[in-house]
N, C-alpha and C positions, 0 to 999 in steps of 0.2 A: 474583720474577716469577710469574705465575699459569701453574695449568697447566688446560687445556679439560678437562671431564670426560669420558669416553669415549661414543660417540655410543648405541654399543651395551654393554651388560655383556659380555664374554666370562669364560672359564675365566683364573683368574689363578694361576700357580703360587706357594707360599710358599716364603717366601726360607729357602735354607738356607745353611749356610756353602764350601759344594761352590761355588755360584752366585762366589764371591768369584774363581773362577779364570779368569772374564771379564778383570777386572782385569790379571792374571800373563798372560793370553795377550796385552793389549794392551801392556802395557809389555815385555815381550819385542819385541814389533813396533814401538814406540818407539825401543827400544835398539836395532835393527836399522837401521831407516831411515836414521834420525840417524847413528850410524855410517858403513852406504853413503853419505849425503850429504856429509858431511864428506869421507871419502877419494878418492869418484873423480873430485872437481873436480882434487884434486891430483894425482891419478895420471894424470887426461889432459893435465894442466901438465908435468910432469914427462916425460908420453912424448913430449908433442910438444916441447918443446924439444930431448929427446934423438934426434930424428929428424931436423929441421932443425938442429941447429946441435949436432950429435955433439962437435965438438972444441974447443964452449966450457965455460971454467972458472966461467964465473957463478954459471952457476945453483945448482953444489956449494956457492960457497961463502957458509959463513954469515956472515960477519963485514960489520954492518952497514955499513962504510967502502966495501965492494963496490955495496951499494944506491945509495948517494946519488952518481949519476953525472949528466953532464951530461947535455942532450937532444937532444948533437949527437954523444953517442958511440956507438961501434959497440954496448955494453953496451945503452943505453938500449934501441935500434931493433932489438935482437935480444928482451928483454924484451916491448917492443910487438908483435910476430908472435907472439911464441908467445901474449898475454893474448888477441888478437885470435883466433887460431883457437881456444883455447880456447872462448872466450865466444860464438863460433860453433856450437860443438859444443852446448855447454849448451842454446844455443835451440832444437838439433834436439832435443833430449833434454827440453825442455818441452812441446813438440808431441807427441812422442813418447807421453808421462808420461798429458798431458789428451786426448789424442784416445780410447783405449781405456775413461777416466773418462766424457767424457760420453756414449759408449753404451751404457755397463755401469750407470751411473747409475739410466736407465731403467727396467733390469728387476731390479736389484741387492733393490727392497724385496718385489716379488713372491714372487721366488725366496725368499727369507727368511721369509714369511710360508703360503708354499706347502709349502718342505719344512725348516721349523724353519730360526732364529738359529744352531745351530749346525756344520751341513750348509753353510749358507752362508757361517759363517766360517772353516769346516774349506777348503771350498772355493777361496776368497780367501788364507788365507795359504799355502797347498799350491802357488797358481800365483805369490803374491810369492817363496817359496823358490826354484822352479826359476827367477827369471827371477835371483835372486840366487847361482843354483847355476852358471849362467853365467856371469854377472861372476864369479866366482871362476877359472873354468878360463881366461876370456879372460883375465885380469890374469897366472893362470901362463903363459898360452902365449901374452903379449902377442900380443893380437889388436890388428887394425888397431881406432883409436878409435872408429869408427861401428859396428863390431858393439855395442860397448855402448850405443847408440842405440835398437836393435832388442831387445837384453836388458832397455831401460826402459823399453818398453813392454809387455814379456810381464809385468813389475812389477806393472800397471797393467790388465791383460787382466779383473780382477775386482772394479777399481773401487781397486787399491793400500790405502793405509793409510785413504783418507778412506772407500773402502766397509767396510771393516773398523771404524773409528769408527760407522760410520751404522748398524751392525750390533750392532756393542755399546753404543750410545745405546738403540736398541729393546731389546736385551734388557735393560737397567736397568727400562726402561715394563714391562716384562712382569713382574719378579721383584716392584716396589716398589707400595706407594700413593699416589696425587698429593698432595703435602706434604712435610711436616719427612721425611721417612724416602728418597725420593726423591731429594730434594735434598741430603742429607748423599751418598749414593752418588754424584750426580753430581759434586760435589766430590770424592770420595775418587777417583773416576773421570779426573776430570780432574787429579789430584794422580799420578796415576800415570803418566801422559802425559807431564807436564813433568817430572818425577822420572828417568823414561826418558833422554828428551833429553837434559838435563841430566848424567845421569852417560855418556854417550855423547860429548859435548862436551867433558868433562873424560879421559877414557880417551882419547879416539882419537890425540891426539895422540902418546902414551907410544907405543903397539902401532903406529905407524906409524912413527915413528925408531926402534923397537927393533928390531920385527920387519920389518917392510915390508908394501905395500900389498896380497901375497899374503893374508897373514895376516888383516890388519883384515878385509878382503872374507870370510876364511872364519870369523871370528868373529862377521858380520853372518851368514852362511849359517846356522852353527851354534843361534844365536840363534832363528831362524825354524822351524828343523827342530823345537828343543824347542815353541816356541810351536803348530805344529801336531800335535806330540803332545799337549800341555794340550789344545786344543780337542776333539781326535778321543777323547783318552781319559781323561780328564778332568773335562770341564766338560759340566754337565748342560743337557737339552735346556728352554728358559726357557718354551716353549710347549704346552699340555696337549694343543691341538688344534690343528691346523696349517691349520684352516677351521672357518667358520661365525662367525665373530665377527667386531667389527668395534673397533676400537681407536685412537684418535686420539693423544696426546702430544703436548706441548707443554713438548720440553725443551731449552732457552737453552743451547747450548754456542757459545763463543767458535770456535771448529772447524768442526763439522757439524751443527749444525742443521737443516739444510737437508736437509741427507741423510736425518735421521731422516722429517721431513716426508715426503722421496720416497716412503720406506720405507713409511710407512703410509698414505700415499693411495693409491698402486699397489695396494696390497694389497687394502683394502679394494674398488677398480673389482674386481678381479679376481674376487673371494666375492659382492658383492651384485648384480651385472649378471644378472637371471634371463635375458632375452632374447642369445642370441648374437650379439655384431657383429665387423664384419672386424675387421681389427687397424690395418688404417687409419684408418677411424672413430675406434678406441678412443685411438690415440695423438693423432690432431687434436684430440680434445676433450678429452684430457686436456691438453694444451699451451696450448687457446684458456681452460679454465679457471684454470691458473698464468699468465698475463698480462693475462685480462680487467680486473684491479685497475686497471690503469694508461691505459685505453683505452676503458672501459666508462663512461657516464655517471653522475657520483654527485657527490654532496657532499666527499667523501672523494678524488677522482679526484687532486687536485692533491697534496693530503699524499701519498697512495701514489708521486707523481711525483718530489715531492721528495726522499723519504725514500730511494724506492732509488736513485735519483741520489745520495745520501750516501750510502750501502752499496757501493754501484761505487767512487766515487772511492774510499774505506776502501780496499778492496780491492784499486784501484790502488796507494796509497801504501804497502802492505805486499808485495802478493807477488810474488817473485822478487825482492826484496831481497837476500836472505841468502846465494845462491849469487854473488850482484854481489862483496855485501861480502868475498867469501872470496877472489876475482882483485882485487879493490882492495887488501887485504892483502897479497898475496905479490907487490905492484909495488912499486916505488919509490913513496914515500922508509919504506915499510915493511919487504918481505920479510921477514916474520912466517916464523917456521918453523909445522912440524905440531903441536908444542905450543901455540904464544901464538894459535893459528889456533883451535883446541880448546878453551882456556880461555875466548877471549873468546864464541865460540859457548854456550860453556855460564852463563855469566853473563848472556847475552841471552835465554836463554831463561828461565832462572830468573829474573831479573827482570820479565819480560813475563809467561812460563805461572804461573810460582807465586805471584810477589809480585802483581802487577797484577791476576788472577785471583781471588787472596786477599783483596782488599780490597773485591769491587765490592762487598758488601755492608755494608762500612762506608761506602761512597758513599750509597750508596742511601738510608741510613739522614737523609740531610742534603742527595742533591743529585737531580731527576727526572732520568731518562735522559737525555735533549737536554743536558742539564749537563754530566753524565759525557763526553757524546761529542767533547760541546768541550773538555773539559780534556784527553782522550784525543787528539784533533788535533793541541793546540798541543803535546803531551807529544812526537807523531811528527813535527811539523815540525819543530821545534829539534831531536830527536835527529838526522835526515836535514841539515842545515844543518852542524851542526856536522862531522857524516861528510865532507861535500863539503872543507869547508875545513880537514882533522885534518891535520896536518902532524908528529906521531909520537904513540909509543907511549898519553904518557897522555890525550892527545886524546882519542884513538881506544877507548881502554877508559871515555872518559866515557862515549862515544852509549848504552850500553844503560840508563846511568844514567837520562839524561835521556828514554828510552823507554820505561820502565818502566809508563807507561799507555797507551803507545799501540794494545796490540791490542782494548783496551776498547771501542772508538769502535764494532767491528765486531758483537759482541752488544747493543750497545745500542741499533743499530739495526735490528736483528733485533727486538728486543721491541717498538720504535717501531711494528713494519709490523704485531708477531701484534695489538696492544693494538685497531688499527683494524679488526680482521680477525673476522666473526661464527667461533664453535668449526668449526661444521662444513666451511669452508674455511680450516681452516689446514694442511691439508696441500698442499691446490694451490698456496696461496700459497708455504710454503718449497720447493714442487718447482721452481718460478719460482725465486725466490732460489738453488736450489742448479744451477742451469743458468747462470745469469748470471754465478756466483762463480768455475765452471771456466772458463767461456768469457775472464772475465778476465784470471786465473789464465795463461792459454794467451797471450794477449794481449801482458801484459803482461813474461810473460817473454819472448816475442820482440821487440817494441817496444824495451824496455830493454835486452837486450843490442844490440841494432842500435846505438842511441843511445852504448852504452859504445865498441860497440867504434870505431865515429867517432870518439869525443871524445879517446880513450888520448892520442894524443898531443899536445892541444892543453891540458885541463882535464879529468880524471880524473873528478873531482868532479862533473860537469854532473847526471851520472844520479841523483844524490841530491839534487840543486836542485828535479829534476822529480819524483821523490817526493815532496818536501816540497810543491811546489806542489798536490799533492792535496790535499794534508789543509789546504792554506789555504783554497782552493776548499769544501771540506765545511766549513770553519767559518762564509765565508758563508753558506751553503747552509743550514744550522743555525741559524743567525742570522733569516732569514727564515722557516724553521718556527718558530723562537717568536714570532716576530710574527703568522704564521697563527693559531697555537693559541692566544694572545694574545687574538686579535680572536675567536673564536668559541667563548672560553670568554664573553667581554665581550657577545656577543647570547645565550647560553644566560641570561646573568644579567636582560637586560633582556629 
C-alpha cells in the first residue's frame, strides 16, 4: 500500500535499536489486555452464579454429562440467569470501555505530538495499570460486579490499548522512512501484537485453574507496571521537536489506522493554526472536514458512500464477538472450562492476527483490494454460520479455521477510502473512520448482547446468524462497487 509523502519535511529521528522497546512495551500491553479479557468474563460468571444460586453443584462441575441437560430443567434455567446477567454486565462494561475512547480520541494525537510519543504513552499505560490495579484488589475483596464497570473505564480514560496502538503506529512514522523499511517494522509491529494475544490465550487458562482469578488479574497488573517502566525508562523519545513540523502517514494497520490518522491531523491543526480560534470552531471544523467525503458534492461522493457503508458493516460483523463467543462457550451443550476457553481464543487469534495478516501480501500480489475483501467476508460469514449451528467441541474449534481471513475485509477497506482520498486529507479522512469504528464498537456490543441475552433460551446461535448477515450485506455491497469501478474505469478508456 502506498504511503502519502509528508506535507512538510520535519526533524526525523534515526532509528536505533533502543527505539525496538516500542515493541516490548506494546506487547506487554497485549499480554496484559488479553489476559484481563479472557478472566473477568469468567470471574463475573463465576461470581454471579455464586451469588444467586450459592448451593448449586453445577457450575463446579466439570464432567460434560452435567452440560447436556434438558431445557426444562432446573440446571438449564439456572445456567440462563447467570449467562443473562452476565452478558448484561459486559454491555455496561462496552459502554464503559468506548465512552472514555471516543473523548480521549480527540485530543489523544495532540497531546503526543505536543509533549512527545512517549509522555503520551508513559501516560496511557500508567492510567491502564491503575484501572488494572483495581480489578485486582476488587477481585481480592470480591467487590460487587459493577465496580469493575467503573474500573473499565478508568482502562480507558487514555484512550486504552487502541490509543496506545495510535501512538505507537506514530512513533514507527517518526523513527522509519516511507517504504521497504517502514513496512518491515509495521509487520514486526503487528507481529508483536498477535504474538501477545496469542501466548495470553494460551496461558490464561493454566493460571486461572491453577491459581485463580486473583492471581491472573495480578499477572495482568504486573505486566503493565513493567510495560510502564519500558516507556518511562527505557524507550527513547521518537521526536526531535515536539513543534514546528508537520507530518502526515499513511500506515494500513488492520487495528488502528484511524487512530494514527487522528494523531496527526490534530496535531498538525494544532502547529500550523497562526490565527487563534475558540476551540469550538476548531473542533466543528475539524469534524465537518472527517465527514465532508460522504455529503459534499463530487464525483467520488458515492464510492466514499459505499465504501464506508462496507467498513461499518466489517466492523459490525466483527466486534464484540469474542467476549459473545466466550459466554457461548461456558453454556450448554459446551461448558468449556478456562483452559479449552484459552486455547481456542488463542488459535483465533493466531489464525486471524498472524496467519490472515501474514499473507495480505501474498494476496495482493494476484488479487486488488475489493477481491481480498470478499474473500475476507465470505471467510467471516461461514465462520459465524458455522458458530451459530456448532453442536460440540470440534465444530467449534473449526470456526477460527474457517475465519482465518476474516479480519482482512477491515484494512482493505481502509486502503479503498485512503486510494480515493488526495495526501493532504488523509488525516481528516481516518479521524472520520476512526470515530465511526468506536461508535460501532460501542454499538454493537450493546445491540448484540441484548439480542444474546433474548435469544439464550430459545436459539443460542441467533447472534452469530446476525454477524454473519454482515458480512453477506458487505459482499453485496462490494459487488456493486465493482461494478461502479467497472463502469468508470470503461468511460476513462472511451
Amino acid at each position: 500500500m502506498d504511503e502519502s509523502e509528508p506535507l512538510i519535511r520535519g526533524p526525523t529521528v534515526r532509528y536505533r535499536p533502543r527505539h525496538l522497546f516500542i515493541a516490548v512495551a506494546l506487547l506487554l500491553l497485549s499480554l496484559a489486555i488479553e489476559l484481563y479479557g479472557l478472566f473477568i468474563t469468567q470471574y463475573v460468571y463465576d461470581s454471579t452464579a455464586a451469588k444467586l444460586f450459592p448451593n448449586s453443584t453445577i457450575f463446579n462441575d466439570k464432567h460434560q454429562s452435567m452440560c447436556n441437560v434438558n431445557k426444562s430443567s432446573e440446571s438449564f434455567r439456572e445456567r440462563t440467569i447467570v449467562q443473562q446477567t452476565t452478558a448484561k454486565w459486559d454491555m455496561y462494561k462496552s459502554i464503559a470501555e468506548a465512552v472514555p475512547a471516543v473523548i480521549t480520541s480527540s485530543v489523544l494525537g495532540s497531546v503526543s505530538d505536543r509533549y512527545g510519543r512517549r509522555k503520551a504513552l508513559a501516560v496511557n499505560l500508567t492510567l491502564t495499570f491503575l484501572g488494572m490495579l483495581f480489578t485486582t484488589i476488587g477481585v481480592k475483596c470480591s467487590f460487587n460486579i459493577y465496580f469493575f464497570v467503573l474500573f473499565a473505564a478508568i482502562n480507558n480514560m487514555a484512550g486504552g490499548i487502541y490509543g496506545a496502538l495510535s501512538i505507537g503506529f506514530a512513533y514507527v512514522s517518526d523513527i522509519t522512512e516511507s517504504g521497504t523499511s517502514r513496512s518491515l517494522f509495521i509487520t514486526l509491529f503487528e507481529a508483536s501484537i498477535g504474538i501477545g494475544m496469542t501466548v495470553s490465550g494460551l496461558v490464561s487458562g493454566y493460571i486461572i485453574e491453577q491459581f485463580g482469578f486473583f492471581y491472573t488479574s495480578l499477572c495482568s497488573c504486573l505486566l503493565l507496571f513493567i510495560a510502564v517502566v519500558v516507556a518511562v525508562f527505557l524507550l527513547p523519545e521518537s521526536l526531535t521537536s515536539t513543534v514546528g513540523f508537520i507530518q502526515s502517514t499513511n500506515v494500513q494497520s488492520p487495528i488502528t489506522t484511524a487512530a494514527v490518522r487522528n494523531t496527526e491531523t490534530r496535531g498538525s491543526d494544532n502547529r500550523t493554526n497562526a490565527p487563534r480560534r475558540n476551540t469550538c470552531t476548531v473542533i466543528c471544523d475539524t469534524v465537518k472536514a472527517s465527514f465532508e467525503f460522504y455529503f459534499r458534492s463530487s464525483e467520488k461522493r458515492l464510492a466514499y458512500i459505499v465504501c464506508i457503508t462496507i467498513f461499518v458493516l466489517a466492523c459490525f460483523s466483527r466486534l464484540g464477538k469474542a467476549r459473545i463467543a466466550i459466554l457461548y462457550a461456558l453454556n450448554t451443550p459446551f461448558c468449556w472450562s478456562a483452559v479449552k476457553i484459552g486455547h481456542f481464543t488463542s488459535i483465533s487469534v493466531a489464525s486471524s492476527m498472524v496467519v490472515g495478516i501474514a499473507v495480505i501480501k501474498l494476496l495482493q500480489r494476484f488479487f486488488v483490494e475489493d477481491t481480498i475483501a470478499i474473500l475476507s467476508a465470505i471467510s467471516n460469514a461461514s465462520s459465524c454460520i458455522l458458530e451459530a449451528f456448532a453442536f460440540n467441541d470440534p465444530t467449534l474449534f473449526l470456526v477460527p479455521l474457517l475465519a482465518i481471513f476474516g479480519v482482512l475485509i477491515i484494512p482493505m477497506m481502509r486502503a479503498l477510502l485512503s486510494k480515493m482520498t488526495p495526501p493532504h486529507k488523509q488525516g481528516a479522512l481516518f479521524a472520520g473512520v476512526a470515530a465511526m469504528e468506536i461508535c460501532v464498537s460501542m454499538t454493537a456490543n450493546v445491540v448484540m448482547k441484548i439480542i444474546y441475552i433474548n435469544t439464550i433460551e430459545t436459539f443460542r446461535g441467533t447472534v452469530f446468524l446476525i454477524y454473519a448477515s454482515f458480512s453477506i450485506l458487505a459482499i453485496g455491497l462490494l459487488m456493486i462497487y465493482r461494478c461502479m469501478k467497472d463502469e468508470h474505469e470503461d468511460e476513462d478508456l472511451t
